[in-house]
C-alpha positions in Angstrom: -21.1 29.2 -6.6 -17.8 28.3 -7.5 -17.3 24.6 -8.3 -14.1 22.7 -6.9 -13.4 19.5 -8.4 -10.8 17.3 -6.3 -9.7 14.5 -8.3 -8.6 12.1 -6.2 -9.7 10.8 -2.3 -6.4 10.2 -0.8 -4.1 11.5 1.8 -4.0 15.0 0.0 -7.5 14.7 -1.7 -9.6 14.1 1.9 -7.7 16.5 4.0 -8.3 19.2 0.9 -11.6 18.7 1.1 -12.1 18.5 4.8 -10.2 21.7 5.4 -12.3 23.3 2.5 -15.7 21.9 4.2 -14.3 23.6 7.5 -13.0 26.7 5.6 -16.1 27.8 3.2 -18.8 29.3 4.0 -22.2 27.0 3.2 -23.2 28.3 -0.7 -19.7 29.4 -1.0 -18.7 27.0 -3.1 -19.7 23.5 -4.5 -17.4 20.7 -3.9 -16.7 17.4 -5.5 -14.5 14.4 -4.7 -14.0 11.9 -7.5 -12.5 8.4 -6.6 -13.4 5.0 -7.4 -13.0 3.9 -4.3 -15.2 5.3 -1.3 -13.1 5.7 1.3 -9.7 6.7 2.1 -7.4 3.8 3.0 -4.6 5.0 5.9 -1.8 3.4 4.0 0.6 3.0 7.5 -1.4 0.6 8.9 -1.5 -1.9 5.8 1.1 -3.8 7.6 -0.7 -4.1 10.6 -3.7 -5.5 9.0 -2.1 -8.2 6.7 -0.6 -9.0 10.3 -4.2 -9.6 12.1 -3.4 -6.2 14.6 -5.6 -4.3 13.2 -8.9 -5.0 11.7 -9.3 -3.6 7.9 -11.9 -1.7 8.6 -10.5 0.7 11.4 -7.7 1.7 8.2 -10.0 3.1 6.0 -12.2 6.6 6.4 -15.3 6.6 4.7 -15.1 10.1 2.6 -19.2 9.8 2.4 -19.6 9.6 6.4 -16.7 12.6 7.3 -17.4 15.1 4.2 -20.7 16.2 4.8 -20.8 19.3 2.5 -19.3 17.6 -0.5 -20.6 14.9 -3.4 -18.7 11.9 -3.6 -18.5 10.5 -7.3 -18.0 6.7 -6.9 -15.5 6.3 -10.5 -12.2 6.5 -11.9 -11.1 9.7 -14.0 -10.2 9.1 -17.8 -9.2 12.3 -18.8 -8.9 15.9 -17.6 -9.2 18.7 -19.9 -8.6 22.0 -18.4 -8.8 24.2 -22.0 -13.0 23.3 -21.5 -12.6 23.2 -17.4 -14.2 19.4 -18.4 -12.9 16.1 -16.0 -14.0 12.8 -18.5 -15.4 10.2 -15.5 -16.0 6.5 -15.7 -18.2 5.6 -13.1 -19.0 2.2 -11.0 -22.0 2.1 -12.9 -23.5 3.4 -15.9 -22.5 5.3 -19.3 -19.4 7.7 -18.8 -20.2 11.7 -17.8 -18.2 14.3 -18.0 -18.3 16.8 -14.9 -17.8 20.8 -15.6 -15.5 22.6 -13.3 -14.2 25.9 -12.2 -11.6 25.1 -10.0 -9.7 21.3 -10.2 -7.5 19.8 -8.0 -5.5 16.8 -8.6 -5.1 14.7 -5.7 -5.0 11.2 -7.7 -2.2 10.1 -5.9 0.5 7.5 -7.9 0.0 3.6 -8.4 1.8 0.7 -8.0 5.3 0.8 -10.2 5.3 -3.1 -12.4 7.8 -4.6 -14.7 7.0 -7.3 -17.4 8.4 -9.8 -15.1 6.9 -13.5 -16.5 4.5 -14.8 -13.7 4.4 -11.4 -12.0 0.4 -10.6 -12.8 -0.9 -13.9 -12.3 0.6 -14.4 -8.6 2.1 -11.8 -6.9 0.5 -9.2 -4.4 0.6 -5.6 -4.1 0.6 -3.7 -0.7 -1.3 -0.1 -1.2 -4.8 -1.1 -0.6 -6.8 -2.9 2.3 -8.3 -5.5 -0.1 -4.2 -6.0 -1.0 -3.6 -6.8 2.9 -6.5 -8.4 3.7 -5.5 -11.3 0.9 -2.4 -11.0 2.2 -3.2 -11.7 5.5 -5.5 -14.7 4.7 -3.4 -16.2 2.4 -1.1 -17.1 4.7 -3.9 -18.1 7.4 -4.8 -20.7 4.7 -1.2 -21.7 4.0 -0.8 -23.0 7.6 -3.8 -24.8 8.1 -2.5 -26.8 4.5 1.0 -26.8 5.7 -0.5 -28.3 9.2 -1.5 -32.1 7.7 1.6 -32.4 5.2 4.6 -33.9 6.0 7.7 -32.1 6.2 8.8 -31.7 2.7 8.9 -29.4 0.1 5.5 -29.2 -0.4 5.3 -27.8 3.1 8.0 -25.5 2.8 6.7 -23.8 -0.3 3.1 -22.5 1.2 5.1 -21.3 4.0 7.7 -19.1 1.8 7.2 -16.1 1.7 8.8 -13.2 -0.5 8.7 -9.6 -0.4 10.3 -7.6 -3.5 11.0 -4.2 -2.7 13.1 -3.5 0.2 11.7 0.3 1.2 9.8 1.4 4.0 6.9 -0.3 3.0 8.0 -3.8 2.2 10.3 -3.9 5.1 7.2 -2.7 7.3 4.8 -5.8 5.4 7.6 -8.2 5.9 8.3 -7.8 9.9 5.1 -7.4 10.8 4.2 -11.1 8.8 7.3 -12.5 10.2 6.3 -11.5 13.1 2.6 -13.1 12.8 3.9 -16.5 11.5 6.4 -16.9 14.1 3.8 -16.3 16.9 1.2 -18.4 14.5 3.9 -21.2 15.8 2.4 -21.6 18.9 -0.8 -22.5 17.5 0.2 -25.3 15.2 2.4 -27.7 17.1 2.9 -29.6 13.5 4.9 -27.1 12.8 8.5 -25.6 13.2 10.8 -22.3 12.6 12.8 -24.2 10.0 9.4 -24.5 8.2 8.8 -21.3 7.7 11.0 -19.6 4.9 10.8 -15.8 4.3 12.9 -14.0 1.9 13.4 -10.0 1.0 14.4 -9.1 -2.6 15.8 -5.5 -3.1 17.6 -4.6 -6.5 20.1 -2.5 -4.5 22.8 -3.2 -1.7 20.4 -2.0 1.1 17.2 -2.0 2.8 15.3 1.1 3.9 16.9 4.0 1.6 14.3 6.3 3.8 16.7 5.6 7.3 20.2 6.5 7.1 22.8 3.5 6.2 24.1 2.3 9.4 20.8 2.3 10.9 18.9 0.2 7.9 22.3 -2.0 8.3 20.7 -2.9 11.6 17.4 -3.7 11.1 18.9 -5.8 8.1 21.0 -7.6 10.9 17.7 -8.0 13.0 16.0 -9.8 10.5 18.2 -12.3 9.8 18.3 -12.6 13.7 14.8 -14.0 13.0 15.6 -16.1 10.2 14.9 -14.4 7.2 17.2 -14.4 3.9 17.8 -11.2 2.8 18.5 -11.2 -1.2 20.5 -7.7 -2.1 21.9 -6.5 -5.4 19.0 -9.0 -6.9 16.2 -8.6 -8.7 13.0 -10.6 -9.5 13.4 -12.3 -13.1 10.3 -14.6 -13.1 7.5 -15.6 -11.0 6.0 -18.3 -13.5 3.8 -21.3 -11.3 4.7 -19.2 -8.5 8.2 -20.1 -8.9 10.6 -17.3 -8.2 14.1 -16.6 -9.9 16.4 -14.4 -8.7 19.2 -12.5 -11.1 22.0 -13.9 -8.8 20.6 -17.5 -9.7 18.5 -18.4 -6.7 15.1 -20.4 -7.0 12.8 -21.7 -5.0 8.5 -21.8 -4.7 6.5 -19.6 -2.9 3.2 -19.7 -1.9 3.1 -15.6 -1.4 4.8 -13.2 -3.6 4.4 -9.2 -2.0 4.9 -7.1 -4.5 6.4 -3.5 -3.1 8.8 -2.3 -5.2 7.8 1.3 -5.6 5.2 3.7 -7.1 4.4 4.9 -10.5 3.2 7.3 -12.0 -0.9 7.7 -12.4 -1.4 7.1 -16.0 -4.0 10.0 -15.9 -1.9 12.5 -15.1 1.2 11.0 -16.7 -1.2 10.5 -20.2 -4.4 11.9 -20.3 -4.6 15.6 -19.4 -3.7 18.9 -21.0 -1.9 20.0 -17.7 2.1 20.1 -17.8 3.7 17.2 -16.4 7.2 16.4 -15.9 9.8 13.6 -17.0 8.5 11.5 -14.4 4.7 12.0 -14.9 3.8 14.6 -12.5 2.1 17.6 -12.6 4.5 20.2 -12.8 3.4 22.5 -9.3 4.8 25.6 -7.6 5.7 25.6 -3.9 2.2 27.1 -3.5 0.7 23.8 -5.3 -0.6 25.9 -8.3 0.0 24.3 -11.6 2.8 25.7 -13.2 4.4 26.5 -17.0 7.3 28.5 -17.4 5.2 31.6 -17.7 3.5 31.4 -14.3 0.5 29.5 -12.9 -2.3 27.9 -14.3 -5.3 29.6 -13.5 -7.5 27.7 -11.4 -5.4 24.2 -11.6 -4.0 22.9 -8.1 -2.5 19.4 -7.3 -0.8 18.0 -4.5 0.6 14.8 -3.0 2.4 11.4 -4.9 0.6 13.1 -8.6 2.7 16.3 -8.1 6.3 17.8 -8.1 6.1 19.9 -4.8 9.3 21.7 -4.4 10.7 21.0 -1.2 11.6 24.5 0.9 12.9 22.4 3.7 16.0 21.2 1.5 18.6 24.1 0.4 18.7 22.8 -3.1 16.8 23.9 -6.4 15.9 20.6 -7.7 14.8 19.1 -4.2 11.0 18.0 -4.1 8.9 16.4 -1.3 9.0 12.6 -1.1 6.1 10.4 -1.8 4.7 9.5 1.6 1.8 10.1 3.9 3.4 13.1 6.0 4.2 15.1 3.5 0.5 14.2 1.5 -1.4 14.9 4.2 0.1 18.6 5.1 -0.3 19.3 1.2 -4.1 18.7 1.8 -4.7 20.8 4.5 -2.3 23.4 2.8 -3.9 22.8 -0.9 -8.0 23.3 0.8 -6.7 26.4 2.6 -4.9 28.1 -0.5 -7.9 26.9 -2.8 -10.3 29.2 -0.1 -7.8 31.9 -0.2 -7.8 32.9 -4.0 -11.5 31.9 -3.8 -11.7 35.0 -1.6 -9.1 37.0 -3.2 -6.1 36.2 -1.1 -2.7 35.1 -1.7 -1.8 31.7 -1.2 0.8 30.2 0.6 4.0 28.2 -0.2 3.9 24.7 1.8 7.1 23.9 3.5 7.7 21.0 6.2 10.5 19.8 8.1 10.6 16.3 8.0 9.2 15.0 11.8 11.6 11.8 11.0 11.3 8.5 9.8 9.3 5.2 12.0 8.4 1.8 11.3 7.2 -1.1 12.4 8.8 -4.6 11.9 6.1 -6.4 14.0 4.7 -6.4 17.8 7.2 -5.0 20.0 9.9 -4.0 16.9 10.4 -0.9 15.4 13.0 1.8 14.1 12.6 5.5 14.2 15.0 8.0 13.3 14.4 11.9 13.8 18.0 14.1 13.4 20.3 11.9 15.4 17.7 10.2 17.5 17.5 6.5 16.3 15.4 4.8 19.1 15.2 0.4 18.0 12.6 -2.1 19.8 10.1 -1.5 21.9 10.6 2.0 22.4 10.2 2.7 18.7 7.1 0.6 18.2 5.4 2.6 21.2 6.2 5.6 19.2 5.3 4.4 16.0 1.9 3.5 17.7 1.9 6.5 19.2 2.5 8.8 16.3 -0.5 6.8 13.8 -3.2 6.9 16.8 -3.1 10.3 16.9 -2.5 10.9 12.9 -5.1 8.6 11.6 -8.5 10.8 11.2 -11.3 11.4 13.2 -11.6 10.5 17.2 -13.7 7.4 16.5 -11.0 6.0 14.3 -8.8 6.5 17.1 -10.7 5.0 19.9 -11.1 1.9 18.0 -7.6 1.3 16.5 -6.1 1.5 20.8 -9.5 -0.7 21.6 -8.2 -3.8 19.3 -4.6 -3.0 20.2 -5.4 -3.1 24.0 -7.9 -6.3 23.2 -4.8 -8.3 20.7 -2.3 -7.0 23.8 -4.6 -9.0 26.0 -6.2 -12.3 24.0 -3.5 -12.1 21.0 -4.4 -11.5 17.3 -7.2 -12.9 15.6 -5.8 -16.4 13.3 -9.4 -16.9 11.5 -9.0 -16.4 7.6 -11.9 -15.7 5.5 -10.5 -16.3 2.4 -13.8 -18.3 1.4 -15.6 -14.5 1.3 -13.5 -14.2 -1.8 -15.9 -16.3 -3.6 -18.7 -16.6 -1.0 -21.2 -18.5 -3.1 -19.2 -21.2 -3.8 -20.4 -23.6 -0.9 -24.5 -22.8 -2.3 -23.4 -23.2 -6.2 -21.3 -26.2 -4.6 -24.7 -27.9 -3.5 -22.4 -30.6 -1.3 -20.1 -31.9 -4.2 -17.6 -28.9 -4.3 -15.1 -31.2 -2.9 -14.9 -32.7 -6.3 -13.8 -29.6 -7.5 -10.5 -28.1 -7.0 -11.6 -25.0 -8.7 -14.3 -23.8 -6.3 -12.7 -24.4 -3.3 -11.4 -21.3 -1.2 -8.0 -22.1 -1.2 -7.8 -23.2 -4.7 -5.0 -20.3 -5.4 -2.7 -22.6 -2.8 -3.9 -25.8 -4.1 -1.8 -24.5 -7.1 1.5 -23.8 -5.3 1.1 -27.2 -4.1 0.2 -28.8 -6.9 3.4 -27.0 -8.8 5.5 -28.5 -6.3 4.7 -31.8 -6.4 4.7 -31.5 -10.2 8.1 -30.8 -9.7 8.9 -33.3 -7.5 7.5 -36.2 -9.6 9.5 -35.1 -12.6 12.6 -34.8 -10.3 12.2 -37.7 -9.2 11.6 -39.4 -13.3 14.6 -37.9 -14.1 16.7 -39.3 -11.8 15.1 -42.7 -12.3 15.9 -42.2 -16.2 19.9 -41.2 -15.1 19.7 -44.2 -12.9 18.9 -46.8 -15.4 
């Protein structure tokens, strides 16, 4: 048998080697998926879980439970060496193996894009994996159960600050759909107010949503200020240091969560660590066929697809045009990259993948939304029913779908879920604690907002010296 190695258990990754399982013939070929993490994560509902509308688990697919034909390898590629057909794997456990292949394909998706911003590491938050929204989302929980028994103050106004930095469709998704949690969270905490809550959008250039058209991102831009955000534009993030965030155009203020979302990167392993041709950016250099490509042809046996690859995009009438890094386009490059994989397998041609664009949706929390397709541009509840509409039916696998409308229908009815379980983060701190962990800021749950607090006040009591010292 043949072996296929997919590298990679994404968008592109899964559907390659589901259509491949559903293609091949049992012995025809043996199939691997590598990934260090076991499960596929649909990446459009991240919002929705750091908002409490979905739960975390209905986002992910197990690859072990839907691939039933294929053997999942638990660790994160180091190297790929196609001159020995060799992939260089570390796993979650154990020494580092190397696994022989016939046929690879790269699927490894890109990462989060960083800058050496001071403070940046230490206490921001991305927004590309469940565990990512899932601290998100209890963060926040945390922060208004502290913010409950202080008095108004900065101290209160910093754990309920929130910034996003990175205005795309990502971050503007994350930061309506926790605007619009905290705002209904009101209801729940009479301590608190709307002026206490203080959430801020960071984008280096003059507009949101570069993915919509201009006048309709203008809008949504309009909408959120309707709610009360501050929207920071032609600014970037110069430091984050104690949790205390400066701005290029000079603002500053504390923040209890910094949301990192300011773009993707290239995968270092692709980008560094393989023999394959990659371009400027990092990516594997790919014909619109999703072969590897040099300027002499295709690489035999070598296929990638999704965020880790330069798919040219037929859909666009120019020569330089590729496909755009998002969850459409990965998930067509799967299906197409399994079913081209089976057809040289069996002596066929492969296909080029082309796509028309179905349009553009998002959510900016329950009952808000924006979708554009040509010149349809729907706003509101209409446009959240169809962003709804569209994921139930494109997130995989009927059982999936049957429980992502269950907890809609049930949040619809009761509301969303306002229990945090930050304290699983370190869950054996109350046993270790033995009854004194109270003594202990370190070991308590929410020892991470302690700090924002604790900065604050810091702050404040030196304020307040100085002005003392100018006074006398």
């Amino acid at each position: 048998m043949r072996r296929i190695v997919i590298v990679g258990g994404g968008y592109a990754g899964f559907y390659a080697a589901w259509t491949l399982e559903r293609t091949l013939r049992p012995g025809e070929a043996e199939l691997t998926v590598i990934d260090p993490r076991p499960y596929m994560t649909y990446q459009p509902f991240l919002p929705e879980v750091a908002a409490g509308s979905i739960e975390p688990r209905h986002a992910v697919i197990s690859v072990r439970k839907r691939l039933h034909r294929t053997r999942v390898i638990a660790g994160s590629v180091t190297r790929v060496d196609h001159a020995t057909r060799t992939v260089r794997v570390h796993p979650a456990a154990g020494p580092d193996l190397d696994v022989g292949y016939d046929v690879i394909a790269i699927t490894a998706g890109a990462v989060t894009r960083t800058f050496p911003i001071p403070g940046l590491a230490e206490h921001a938050i991305g927004l590309k994996h469940v565990e990512e929204a899932i601290a998100i989302r209890d963060r926040l929980l945390v922060a208004f159960d502290q913010a409950s028994v202080l008095p108004p103050g900065p101290e209160r106004r910093a754990l309920l600050t929130v910034v996003f930095v990175g205005a795309g469709l990502a971050g503007v998704e994350g930061f309506g759909e926790l605007l619009s949690l905290s705002t209904a969270l009101l209801a729940d905490y009479p301590e608190l107010t709307r002026a206490d809550l203080d959430f801020r959008l960071v984008e280096a250039q003059g507009r949101i949503l570069p993915e919509f058209k201009a006048a309709t991102a203008a809008k949504v831009a309009q909408s959120l200020r309707d709610r009360g955000a501050t929207l920071h534009l032609n600014a970037q993030l110069t430091s984050a240091v104690d949790s205390r965030v400066e701005l290029s155009d000079g603002t500053a203020f504390d923040a209890n969560l910094i949301v990192w979302t300011a773009g993707n990167g290239a995968n270092p392993v692709v980008a560094n660590h393989t023999d394959l041709p990659v371009d400027a950016r990092g990516r594997l250099v790919v014909g619109a066929d999703l072969r590897v490509r040099t300027p002499d042809g295709p690489v035999p046996d070598a296929w990638a697809a999704g965020d880790a690859a330069a798919v040219p995009d037929l859909a666009v009438d120019r020569a330089d045009a590729y496909t755009v890094p998002n969850a459409q386009h990965a998930v067509r490059q799967g299906r197409r990259l399994g079913r081209n994989i089976a057809a040289v397998l069996r002596g066929r041609a492969p296909k080029d993948y082309a796509h028309h664009s179905l349009g553009v949706i998002a959510t900016l929390g329950i009952g808000r939304g924006v979708f554009q397709s040509g010149p349809i541009t729907l706003t509101g509840w209409p446009a959240w029913l169809v962003h709804r509409g569209y994921h139930v039916l494109a997130v995989p696998t009927w059982h999936r779908k049957v429980q992502v409308l269950a907890i809609w229908a049930s949040a619809h009815v009761f509301g969303r879920d306002i229990v945090s379980l930050q304290s699983a983060m370190n869950p054996r701190a109350a046993f270790v604690g033995a009854g004194d962990a109270g003594s202990d800021p370190s070991r308590r749950p929410s020892a991470g907002v302690d700090r924002v607090t604790d900065a604050v006040a810091a702050r404040a009591d030196a304020d307040g010296k100085s002005r003392q010292g100018v006074a006398a």
